[in-house]
C-alpha positions as YAML, in Angstrom:
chain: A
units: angstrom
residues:
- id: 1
  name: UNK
  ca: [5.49, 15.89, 24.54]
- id: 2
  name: UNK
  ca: [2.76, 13.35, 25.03]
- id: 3
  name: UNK
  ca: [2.28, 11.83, 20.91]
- id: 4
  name: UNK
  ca: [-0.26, 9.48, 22.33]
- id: 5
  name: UNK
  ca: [-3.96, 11.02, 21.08]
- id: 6
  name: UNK
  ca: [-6.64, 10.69, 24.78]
- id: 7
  name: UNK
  ca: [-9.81, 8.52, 23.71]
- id: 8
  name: UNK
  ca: [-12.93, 11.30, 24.40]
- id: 9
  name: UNK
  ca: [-16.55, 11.61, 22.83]
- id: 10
  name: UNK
  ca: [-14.12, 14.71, 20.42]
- id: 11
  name: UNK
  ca: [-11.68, 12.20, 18.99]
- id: 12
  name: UNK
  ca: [-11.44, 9.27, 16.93]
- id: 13
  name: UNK
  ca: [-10.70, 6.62, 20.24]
- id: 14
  name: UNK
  ca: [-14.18, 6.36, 21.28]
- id: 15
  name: UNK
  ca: [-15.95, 5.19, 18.10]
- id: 16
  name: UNK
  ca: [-17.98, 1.51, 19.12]
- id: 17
  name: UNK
  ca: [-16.49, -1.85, 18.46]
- id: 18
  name: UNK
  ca: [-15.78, -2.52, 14.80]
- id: 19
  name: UNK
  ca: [-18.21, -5.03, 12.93]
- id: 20
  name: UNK
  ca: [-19.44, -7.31, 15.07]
- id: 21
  name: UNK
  ca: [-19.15, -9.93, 12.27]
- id: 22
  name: UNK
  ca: [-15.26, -10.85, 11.95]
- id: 23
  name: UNK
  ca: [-13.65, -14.19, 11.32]
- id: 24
  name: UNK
  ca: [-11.40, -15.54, 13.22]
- id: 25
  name: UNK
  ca: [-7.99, -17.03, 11.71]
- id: 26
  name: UNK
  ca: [-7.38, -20.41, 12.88]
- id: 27
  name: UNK
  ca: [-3.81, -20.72, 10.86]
- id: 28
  name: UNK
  ca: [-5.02, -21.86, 7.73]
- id: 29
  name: UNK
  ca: [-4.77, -19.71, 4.18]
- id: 30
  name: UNK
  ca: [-7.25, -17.14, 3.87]
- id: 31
  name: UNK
  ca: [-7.78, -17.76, 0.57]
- id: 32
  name: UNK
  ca: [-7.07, -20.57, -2.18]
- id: 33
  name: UNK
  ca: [-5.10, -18.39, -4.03]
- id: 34
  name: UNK
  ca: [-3.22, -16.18, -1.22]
- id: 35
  name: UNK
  ca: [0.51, -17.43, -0.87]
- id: 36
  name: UNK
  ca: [1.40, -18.76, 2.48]
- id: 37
  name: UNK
  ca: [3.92, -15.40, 3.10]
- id: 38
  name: UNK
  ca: [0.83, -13.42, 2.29]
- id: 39
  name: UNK
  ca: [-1.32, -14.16, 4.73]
- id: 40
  name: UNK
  ca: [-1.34, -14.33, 8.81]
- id: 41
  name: UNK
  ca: [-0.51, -18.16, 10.57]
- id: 42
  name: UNK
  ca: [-2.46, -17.84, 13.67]
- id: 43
  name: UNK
  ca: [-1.48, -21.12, 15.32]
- id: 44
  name: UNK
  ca: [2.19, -20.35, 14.23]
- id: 45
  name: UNK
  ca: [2.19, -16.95, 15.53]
- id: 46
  name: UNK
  ca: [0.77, -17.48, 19.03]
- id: 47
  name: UNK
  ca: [3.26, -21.15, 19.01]
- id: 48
  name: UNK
  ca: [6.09, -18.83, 18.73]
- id: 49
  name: UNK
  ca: [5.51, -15.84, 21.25]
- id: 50
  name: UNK
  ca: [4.31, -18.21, 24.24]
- id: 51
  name: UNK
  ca: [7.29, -17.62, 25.57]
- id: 52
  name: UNK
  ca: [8.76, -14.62, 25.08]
- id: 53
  name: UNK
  ca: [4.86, -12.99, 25.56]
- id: 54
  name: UNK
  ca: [3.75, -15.72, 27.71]
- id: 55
  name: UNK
  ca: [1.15, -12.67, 29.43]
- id: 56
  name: UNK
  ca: [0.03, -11.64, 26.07]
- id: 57
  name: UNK
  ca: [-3.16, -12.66, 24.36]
- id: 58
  name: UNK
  ca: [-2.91, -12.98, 20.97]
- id: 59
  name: UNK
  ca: [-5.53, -12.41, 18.26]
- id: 60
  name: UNK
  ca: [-4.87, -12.80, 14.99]
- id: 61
  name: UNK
  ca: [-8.40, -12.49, 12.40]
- id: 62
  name: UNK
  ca: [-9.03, -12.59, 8.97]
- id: 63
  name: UNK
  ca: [-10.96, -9.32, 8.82]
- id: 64
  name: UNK
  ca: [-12.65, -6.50, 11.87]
- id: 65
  name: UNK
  ca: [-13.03, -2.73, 11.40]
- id: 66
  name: UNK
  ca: [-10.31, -1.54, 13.47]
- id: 67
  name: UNK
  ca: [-7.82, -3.60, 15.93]
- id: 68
  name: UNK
  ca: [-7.35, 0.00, 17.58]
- id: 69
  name: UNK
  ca: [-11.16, 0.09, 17.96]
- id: 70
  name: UNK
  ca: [-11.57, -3.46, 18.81]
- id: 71
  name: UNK
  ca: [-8.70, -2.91, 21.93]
- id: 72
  name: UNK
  ca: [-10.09, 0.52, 23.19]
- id: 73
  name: UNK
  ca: [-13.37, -0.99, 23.48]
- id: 74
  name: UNK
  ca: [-12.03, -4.19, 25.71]
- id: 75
  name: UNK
  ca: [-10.06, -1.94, 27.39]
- id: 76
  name: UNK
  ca: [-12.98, 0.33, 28.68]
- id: 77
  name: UNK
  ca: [-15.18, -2.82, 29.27]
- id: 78
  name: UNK
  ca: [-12.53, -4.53, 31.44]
- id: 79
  name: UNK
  ca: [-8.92, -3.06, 31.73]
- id: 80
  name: UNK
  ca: [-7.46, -6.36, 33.04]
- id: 81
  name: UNK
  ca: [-7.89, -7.75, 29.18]
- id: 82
  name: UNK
  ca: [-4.43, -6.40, 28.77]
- id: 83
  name: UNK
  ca: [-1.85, -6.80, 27.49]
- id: 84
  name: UNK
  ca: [-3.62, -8.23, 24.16]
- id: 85
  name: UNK
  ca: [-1.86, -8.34, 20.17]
- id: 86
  name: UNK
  ca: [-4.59, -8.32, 17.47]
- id: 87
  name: UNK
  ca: [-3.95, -8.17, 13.96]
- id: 88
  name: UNK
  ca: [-6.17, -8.54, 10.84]
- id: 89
  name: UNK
  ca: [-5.94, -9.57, 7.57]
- id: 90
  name: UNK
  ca: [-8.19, -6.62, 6.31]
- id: 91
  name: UNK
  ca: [-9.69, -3.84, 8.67]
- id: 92
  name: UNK
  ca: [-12.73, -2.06, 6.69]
- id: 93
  name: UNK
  ca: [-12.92, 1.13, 8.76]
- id: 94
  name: UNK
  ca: [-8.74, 1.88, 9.52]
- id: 95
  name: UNK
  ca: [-8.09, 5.65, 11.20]
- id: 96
  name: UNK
  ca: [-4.88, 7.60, 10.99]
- id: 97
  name: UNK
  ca: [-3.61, 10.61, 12.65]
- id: 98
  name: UNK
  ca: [-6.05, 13.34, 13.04]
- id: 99
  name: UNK
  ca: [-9.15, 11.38, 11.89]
- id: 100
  name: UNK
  ca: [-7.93, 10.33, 8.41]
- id: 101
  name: UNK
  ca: [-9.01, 7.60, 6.36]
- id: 102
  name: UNK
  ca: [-7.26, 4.41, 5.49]
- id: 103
  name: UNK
  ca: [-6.93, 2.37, 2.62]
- id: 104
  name: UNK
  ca: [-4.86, -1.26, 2.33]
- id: 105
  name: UNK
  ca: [-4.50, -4.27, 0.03]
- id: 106
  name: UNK
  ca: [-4.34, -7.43, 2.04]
- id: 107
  name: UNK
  ca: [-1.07, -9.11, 2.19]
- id: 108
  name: UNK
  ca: [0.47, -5.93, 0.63]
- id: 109
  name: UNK
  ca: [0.69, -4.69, 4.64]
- id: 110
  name: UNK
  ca: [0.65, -6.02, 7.81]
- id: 111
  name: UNK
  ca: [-1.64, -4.10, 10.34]
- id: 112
  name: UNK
  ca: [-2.17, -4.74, 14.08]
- id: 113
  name: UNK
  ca: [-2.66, -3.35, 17.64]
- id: 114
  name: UNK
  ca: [-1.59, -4.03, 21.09]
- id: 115
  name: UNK
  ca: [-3.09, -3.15, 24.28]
- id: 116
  name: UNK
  ca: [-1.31, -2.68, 27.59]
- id: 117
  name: UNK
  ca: [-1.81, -0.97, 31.04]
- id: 118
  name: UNK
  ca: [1.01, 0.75, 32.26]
- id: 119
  name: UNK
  ca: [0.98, 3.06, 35.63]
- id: 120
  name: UNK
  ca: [0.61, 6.92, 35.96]
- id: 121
  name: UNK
  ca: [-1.33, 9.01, 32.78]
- id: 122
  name: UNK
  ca: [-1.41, 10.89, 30.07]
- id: 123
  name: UNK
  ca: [1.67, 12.92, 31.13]
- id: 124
  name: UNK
  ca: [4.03, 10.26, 32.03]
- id: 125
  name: UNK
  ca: [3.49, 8.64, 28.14]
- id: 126
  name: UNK
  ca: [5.68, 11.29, 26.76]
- id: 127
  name: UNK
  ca: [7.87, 9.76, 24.35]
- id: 128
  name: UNK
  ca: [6.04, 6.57, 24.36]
- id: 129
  name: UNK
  ca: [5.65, 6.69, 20.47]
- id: 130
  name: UNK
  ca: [9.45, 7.45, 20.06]
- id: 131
  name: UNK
  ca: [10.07, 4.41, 22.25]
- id: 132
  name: UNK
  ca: [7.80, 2.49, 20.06]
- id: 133
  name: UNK
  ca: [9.55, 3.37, 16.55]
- id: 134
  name: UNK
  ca: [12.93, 1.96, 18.33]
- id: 135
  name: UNK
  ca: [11.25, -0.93, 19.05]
- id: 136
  name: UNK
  ca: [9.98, -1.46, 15.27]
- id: 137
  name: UNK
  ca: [13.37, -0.82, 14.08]
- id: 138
  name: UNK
  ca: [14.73, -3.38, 16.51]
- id: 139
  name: UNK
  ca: [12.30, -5.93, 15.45]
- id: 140
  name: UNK
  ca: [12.50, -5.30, 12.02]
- id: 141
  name: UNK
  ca: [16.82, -5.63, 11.94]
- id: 142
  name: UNK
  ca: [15.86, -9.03, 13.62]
- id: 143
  name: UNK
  ca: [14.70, -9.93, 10.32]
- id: 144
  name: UNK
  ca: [17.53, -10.90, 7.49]
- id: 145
  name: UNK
  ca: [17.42, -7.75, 5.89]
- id: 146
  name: UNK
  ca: [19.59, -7.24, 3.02]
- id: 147
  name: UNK
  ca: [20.33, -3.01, 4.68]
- id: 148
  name: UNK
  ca: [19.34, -2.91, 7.97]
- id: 149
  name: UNK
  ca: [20.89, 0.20, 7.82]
- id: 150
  name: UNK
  ca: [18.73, 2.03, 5.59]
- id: 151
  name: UNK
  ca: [16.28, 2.01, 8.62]
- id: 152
  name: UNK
  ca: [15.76, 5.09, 10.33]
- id: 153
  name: UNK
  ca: [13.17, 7.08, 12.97]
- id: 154
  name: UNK
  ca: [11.56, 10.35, 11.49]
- id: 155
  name: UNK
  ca: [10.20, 12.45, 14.70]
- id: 156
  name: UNK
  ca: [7.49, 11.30, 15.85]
- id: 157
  name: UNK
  ca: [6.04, 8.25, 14.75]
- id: 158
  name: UNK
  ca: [7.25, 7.04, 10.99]
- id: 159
  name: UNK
  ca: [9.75, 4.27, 10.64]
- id: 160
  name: UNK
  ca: [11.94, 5.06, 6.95]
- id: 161
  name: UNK
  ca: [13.42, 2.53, 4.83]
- id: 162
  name: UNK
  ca: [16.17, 4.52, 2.14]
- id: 163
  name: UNK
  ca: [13.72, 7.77, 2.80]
- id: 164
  name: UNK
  ca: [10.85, 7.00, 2.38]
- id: 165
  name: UNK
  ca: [7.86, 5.79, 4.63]
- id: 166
  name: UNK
  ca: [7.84, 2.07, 5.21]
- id: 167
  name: UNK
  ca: [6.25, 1.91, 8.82]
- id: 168
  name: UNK
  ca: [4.16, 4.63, 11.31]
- id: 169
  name: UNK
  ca: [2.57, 4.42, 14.54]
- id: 170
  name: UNK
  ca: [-0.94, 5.73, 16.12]
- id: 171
  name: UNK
  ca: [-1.49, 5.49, 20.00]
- id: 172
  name: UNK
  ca: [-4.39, 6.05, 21.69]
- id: 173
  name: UNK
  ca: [-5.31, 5.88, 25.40]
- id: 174
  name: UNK
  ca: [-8.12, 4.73, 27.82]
- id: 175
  name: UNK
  ca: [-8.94, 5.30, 31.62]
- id: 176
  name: UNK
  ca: [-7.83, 2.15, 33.44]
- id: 177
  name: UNK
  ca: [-8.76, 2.75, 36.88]
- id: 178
  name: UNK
  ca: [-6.96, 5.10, 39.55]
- id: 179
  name: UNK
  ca: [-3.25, 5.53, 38.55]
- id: 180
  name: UNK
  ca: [-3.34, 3.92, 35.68]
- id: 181
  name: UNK
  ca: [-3.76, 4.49, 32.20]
- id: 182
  name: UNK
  ca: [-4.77, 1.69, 28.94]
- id: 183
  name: UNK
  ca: [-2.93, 2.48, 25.85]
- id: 184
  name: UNK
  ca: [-3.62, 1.33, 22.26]
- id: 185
  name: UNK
  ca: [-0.60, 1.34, 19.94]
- id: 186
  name: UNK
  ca: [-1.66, 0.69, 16.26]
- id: 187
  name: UNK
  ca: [0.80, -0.53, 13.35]
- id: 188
  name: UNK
  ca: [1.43, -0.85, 10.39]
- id: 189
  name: UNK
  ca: [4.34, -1.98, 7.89]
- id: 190
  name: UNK
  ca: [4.19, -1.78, 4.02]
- id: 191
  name: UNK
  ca: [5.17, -4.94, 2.97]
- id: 192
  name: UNK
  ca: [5.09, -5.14, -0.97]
- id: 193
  name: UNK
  ca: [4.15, -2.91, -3.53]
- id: 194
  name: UNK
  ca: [5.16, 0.74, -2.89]
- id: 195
  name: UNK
  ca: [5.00, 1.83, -6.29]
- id: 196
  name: UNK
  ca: [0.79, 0.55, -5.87]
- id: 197
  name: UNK
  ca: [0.61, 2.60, -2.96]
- id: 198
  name: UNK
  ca: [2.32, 5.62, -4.41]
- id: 199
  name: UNK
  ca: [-0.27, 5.74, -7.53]
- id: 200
  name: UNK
  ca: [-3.32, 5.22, -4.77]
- id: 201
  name: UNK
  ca: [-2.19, 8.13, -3.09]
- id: 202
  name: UNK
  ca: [-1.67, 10.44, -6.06]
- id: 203
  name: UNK
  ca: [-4.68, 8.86, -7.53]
- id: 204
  name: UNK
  ca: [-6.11, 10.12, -4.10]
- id: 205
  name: UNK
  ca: [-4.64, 13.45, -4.23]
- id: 206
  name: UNK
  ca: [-5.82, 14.32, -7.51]
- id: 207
  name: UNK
  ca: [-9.51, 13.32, -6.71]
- id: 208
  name: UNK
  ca: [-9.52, 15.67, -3.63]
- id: 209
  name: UNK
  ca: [-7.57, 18.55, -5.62]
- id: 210
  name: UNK
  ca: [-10.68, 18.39, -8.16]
- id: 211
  name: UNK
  ca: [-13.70, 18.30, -5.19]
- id: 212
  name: UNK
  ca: [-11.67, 21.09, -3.60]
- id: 213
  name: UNK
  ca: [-11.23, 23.25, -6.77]
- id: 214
  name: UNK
  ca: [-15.45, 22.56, -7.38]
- id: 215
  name: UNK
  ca: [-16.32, 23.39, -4.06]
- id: 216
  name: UNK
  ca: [-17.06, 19.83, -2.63]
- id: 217
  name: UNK
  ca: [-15.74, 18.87, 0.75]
- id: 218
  name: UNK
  ca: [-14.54, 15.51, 0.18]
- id: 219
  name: UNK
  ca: [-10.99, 13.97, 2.32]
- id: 220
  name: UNK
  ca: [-7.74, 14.61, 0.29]
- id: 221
  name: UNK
  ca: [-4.81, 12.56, 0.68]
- id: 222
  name: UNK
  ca: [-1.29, 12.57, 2.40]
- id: 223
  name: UNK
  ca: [1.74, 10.04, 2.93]
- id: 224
  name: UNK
  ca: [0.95, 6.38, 4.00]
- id: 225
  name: UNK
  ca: [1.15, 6.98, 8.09]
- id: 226
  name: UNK
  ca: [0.82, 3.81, 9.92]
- id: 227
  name: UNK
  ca: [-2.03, 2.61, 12.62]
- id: 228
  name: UNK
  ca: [-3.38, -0.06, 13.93]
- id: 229
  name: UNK
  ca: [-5.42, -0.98, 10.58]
- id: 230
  name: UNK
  ca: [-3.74, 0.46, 7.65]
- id: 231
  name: UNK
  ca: [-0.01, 0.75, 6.15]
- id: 232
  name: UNK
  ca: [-1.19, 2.54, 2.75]
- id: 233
  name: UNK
  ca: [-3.05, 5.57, 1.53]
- id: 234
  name: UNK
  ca: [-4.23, 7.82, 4.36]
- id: 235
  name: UNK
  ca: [-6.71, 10.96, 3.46]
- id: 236
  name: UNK
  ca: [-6.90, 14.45, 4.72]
- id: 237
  name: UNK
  ca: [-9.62, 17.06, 4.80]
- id: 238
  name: UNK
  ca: [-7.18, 19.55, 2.72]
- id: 239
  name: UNK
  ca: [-4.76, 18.53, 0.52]
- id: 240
  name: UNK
  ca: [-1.34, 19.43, 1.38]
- id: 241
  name: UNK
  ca: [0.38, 21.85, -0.45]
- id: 242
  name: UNK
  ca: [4.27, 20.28, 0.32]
- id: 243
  name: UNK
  ca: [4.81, 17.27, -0.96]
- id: 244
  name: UNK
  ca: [4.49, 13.89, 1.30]
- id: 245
  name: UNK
  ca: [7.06, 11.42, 2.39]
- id: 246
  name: UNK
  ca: [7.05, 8.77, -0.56]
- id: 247
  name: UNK
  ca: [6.06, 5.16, 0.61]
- id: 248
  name: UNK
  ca: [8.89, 2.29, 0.57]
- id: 249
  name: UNK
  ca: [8.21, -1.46, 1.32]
- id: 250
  name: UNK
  ca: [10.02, -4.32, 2.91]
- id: 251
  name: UNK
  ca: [10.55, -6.51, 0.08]
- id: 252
  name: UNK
  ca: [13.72, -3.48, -1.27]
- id: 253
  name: UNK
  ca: [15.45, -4.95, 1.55]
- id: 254
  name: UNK
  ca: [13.62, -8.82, 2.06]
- id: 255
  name: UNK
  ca: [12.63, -10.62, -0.43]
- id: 256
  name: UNK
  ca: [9.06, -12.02, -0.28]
- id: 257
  name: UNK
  ca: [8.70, -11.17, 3.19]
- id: 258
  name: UNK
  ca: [6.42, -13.24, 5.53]
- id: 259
  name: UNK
  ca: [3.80, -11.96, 7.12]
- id: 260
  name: UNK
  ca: [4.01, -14.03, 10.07]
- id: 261
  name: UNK
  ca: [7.50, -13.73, 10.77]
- id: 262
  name: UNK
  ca: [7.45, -10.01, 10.49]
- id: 263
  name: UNK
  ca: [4.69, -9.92, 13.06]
- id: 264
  name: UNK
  ca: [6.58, -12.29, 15.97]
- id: 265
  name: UNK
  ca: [10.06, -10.43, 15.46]
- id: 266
  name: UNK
  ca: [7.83, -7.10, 15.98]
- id: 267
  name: UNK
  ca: [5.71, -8.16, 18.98]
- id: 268
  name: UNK
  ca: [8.94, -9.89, 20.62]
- id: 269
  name: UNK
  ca: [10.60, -6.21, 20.77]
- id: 270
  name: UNK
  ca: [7.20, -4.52, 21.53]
- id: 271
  name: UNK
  ca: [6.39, -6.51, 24.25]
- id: 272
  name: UNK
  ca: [9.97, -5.80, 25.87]
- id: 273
  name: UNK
  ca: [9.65, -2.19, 25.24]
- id: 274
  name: UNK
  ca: [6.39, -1.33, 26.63]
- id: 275
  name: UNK
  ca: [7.56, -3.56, 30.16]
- id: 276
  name: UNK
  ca: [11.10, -1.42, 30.20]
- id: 277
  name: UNK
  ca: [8.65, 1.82, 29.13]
- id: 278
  name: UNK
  ca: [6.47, 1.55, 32.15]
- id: 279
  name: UNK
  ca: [9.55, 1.51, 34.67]
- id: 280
  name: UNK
  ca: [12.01, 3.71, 32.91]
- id: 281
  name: UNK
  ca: [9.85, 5.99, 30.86]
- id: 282
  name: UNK
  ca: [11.43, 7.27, 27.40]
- id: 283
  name: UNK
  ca: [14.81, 8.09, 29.22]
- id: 284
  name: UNK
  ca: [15.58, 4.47, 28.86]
- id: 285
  name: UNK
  ca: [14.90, 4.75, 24.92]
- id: 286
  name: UNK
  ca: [16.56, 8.23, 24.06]
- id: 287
  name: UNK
  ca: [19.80, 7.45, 23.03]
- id: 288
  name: UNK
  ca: [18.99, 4.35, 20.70]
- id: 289
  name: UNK
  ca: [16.59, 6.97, 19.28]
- id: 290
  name: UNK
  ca: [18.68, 9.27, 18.40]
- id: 291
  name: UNK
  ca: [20.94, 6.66, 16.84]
- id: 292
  name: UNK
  ca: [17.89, 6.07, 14.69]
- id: 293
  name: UNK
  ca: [17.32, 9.22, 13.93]
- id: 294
  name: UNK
  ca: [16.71, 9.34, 10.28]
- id: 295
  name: UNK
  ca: [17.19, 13.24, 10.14]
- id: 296
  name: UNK
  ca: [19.61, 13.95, 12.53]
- id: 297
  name: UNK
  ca: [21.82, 16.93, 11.55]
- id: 298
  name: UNK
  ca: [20.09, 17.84, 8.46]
- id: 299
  name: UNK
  ca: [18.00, 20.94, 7.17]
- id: 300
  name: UNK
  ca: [14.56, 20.31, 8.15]
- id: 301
  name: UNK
  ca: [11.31, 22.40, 7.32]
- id: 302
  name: UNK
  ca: [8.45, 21.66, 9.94]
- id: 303
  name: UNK
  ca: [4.88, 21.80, 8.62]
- id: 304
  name: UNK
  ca: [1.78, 22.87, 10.28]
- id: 305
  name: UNK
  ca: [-1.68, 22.92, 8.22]
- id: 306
  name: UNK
  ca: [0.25, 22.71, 4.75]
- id: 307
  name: UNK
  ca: [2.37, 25.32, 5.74]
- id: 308
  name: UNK
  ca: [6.30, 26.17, 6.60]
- id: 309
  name: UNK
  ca: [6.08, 27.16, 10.06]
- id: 310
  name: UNK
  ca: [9.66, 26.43, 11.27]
- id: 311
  name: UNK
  ca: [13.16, 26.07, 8.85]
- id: 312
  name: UNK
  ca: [16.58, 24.59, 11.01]
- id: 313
  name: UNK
  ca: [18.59, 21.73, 11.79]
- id: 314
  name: UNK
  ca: [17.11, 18.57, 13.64]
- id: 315
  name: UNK
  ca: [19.21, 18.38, 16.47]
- id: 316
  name: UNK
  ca: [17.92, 15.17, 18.47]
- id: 317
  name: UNK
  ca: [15.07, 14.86, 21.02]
- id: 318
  name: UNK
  ca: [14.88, 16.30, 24.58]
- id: 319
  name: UNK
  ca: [14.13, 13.96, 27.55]
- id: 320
  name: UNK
  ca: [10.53, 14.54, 27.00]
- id: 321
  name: UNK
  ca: [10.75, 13.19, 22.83]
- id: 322
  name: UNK
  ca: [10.62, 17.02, 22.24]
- id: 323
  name: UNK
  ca: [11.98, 17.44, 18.72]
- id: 324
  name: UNK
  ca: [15.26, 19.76, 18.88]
- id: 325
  name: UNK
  ca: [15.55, 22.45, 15.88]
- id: 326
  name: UNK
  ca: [18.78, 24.59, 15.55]
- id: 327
  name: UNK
  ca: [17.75, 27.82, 13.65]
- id: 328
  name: UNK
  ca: [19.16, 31.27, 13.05]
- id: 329
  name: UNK
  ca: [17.78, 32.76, 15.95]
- id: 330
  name: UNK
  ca: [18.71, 30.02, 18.62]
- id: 331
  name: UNK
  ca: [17.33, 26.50, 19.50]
- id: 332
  name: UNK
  ca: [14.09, 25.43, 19.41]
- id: 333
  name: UNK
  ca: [11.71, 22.70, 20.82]
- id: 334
  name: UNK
  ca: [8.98, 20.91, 19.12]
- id: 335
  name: UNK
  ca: [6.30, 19.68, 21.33]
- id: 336
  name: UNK
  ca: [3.42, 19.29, 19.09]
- id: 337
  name: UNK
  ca: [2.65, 15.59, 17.22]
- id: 338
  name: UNK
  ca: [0.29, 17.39, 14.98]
- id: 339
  name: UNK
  ca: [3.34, 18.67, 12.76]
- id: 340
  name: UNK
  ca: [5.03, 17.14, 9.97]
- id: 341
  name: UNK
  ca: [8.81, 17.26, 9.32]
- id: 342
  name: UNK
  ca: [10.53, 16.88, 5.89]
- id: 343
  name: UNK
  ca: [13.78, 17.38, 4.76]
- id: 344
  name: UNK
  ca: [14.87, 20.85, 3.07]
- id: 345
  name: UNK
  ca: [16.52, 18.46, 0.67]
- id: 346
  name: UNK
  ca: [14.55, 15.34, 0.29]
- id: 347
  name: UNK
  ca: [17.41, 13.52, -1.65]
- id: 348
  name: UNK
  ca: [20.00, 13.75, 1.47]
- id: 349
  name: UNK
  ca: [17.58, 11.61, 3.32]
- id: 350
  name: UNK
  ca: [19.62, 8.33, 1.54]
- id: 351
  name: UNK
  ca: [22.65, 9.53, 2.00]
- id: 352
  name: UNK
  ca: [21.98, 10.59, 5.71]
- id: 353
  name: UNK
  ca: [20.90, 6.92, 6.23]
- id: 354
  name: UNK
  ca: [23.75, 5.00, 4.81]
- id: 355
  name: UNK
  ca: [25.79, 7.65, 6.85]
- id: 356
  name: UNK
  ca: [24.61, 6.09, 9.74]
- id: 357
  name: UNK
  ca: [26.24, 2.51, 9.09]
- id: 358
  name: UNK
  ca: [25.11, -1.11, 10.72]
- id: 359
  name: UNK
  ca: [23.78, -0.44, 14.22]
...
């Protein structure tokens, strides 16, 4: 399975630079009135990963279009940029999975990319978003979290909190010269305020429900995925017909979390990952994954286009980050990151979590 999406003239990845107008964060409060846990400390930020990311550039702006954009651009232009972290207060023109549309509150969500050059391509990135969610997870039980338990992995690319979606991850990639590939990983962590984002997306959902049922073709919505710009509403070209992953925040389990901490403890762990990734591949990241694994042994449905296409048990993943479904007529594999799984019974997915104890 290879989750991350190629950058071509067909997909999202190779859209120009985001504004060139963008303003850069020198440390200092965004705003007057924007709490100093609300915003982004540059100066503190890059003081505290000079040594653990002592390679790393790192950006940190009050507002661009799209970190992902910003890095696949660079990237293209000059692949020994890398590795770079950018994050943004506010990013005006955010992209999900499959071309979908993002919307944020700043300081509700924090939102950033990084940019690395590993060796080999496309096909030896299999698994690289799996490794990836371990790696949030990781950085996120760094943190003083009240129940680091009640964080989990969803295949492929959503980090849970208690169920429901507090974290997901976009990658994209780039040509960076013979043998060698650029990748773009995009985050994004719900901070405060699930119940906002909940009513954005239904609010969302019921806007595109009433352009579909008049014949307009306007975006629906779907669950609050995670990239590079936006942890909040995401919209779809159809609106789905099984009900999405409810959004959860980081403040259930850390009270008034900091923007700028949350950011360090992540890049520390995704910095480490991506260097063991690029010698060991995912087969250095399986296990911890499937210790993670939010839905292991439960009745799963997986989703294709709104639809049931597959009902079984989530077994694990395969050495590939395959997804591995028990069903009536024998096992299954999953290869395809443009499926959606949910539980048959959404209101196991606590239970299943607390099940799982203190890693």
């Amino acid at each position: 399975m290879n989750n991350a999406a190629s950058s071509s003239p067909d997909t999202p990845g190779t859209a120009t630079p985001s504004a060139p107008s963008e303003s850069q964060s020198s440390g200092g409060p965004t705003s007057p009135m924007t709490a100093p846990a609300r915003q982004l400390d540059g100066e503190r930020i890059r003081s505290r990963l000079v040594t653990s990311c002592r390679r790393w550039q790192v950006e940190v702006v009050d507002a661009t279009g799209s970190t992902n954009l910003d890095l696949l651009a660079r990237l293209r232009e000059d692949a020994s940029c890398a590795p770079i972290v950018r994050a943004a207060m506010h990013q005006t023109a955010g992209r999900g999975q499959r071309g979908r549309v993002w919307q944020s509150l700043p300081g509700d969500s924090l939102t950033f990319s990084l940019a690395y050059v590993m060796p080999g391509g496309p096909a030896e990135l299999a698994g690289l978003s799996l490794a990836t969610g371990v790696a949030v997870v990781e950085g996120l039980s760094d943190l003083p979290l009240s129940a680091p338990q009640a964080l989990g992995l969803k295949w492929p690319n959503d980090v849970l909190l208690r169920g429901g979606k507090l974290a997901g991850i976009l990658i994209e990639t780039v040509p960076a010269g013979p043998g060698r590939i650029g990748v773009v990983i995009g985050i994004g962590v719900n901070l405060r305020h699930a119940g906002d984002v909940a009513t954005r997306i239904d609010s969302a959902a019921a806007a595109a429900r009433a352009s579909a049922s008049s014949g307009l073709a306007t975006p629906a919505a779907s669950a609050p995925s995670v990239d590079r710009a936006r942890a909040a509403t995401e919209t779809l070209s159809t609106a789905p017909t099984i009900p999405a992953t409810p959004p959860a925040a980081l403040e259930s389990v850390l009270a008034e979390p900091d923007m700028s901490s949350v950011l360090i403890a992540l890049v520390q762990r995704l910095a480490t990952m991506l260097e063991r990734f690029s010698a060991q591949r995912f087969a250095a990241f399986r296990e911890d994954w499937e210790a993670m694994h939010a839905y292991g042994g439960s009745s799963i449905r997986v989703i294709e286009q709104g639809r049931d296409v597959l009902h079984g048990v989530a077994l694990g993943v395969d050495a590939q980050g395959c997804l591995r479904v028990a069903t009536d007529e024998g096992e299954r594999t999953i290869a395809s990151g443009e499926v959606s799984v949910r539980l048959l019974d959404p209101s196991s997915s606590v239970a299943a979590s607390a099940a799982r104890g203190v890693r």
